[in-house]
N, C-alpha and C positions, 0 to 999 in steps of 0.2 A: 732731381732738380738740386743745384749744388746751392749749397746755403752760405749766402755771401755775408760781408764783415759787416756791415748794415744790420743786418737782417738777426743778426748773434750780440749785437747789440743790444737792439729791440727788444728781443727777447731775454736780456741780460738786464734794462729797463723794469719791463714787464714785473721780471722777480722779485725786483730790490721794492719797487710800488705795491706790490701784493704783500708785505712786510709789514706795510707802515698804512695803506688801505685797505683791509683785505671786503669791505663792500664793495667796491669798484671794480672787483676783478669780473663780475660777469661781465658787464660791461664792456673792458678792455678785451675778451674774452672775442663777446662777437664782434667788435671792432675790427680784432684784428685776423678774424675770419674774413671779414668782408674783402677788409685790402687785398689777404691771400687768395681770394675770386677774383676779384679786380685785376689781380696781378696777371692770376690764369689768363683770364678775356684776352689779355692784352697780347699776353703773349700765344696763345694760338690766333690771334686776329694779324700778328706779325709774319706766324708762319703761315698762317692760310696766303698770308701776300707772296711772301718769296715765294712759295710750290708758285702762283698764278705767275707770277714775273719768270721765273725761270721757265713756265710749259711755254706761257706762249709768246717769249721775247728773246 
């Protein structure tokens, strides 16, 4: 999965906040676990579409 300019941000975010809160970090920690799930769903829920749109259209 190619890591986009977003995404190297965030995580560019993430480090400089861990600096200055470092209690927070668990937190941000599963936060941004969940989003990377989310993102997953989202994106096999995309390609589960095009494979169906492509067999049977």
């Amino acid at each position: 999965m190619a890591i986009t300019k977003a995404v190297l941000l965030q995580l560019k975010g993430i480090k400089l906040r861990l600096q200055f809160e470092p209690d927070n970090f668990k937190f941000e920690k599963l936060r941004n676990r969940k989003i990377e799930e989310k993102r997953n769903a989202q994106f096999l829920a995309y390609r589960e579409l095009c494979i169906f749109v492509n067999k049977y259209f």
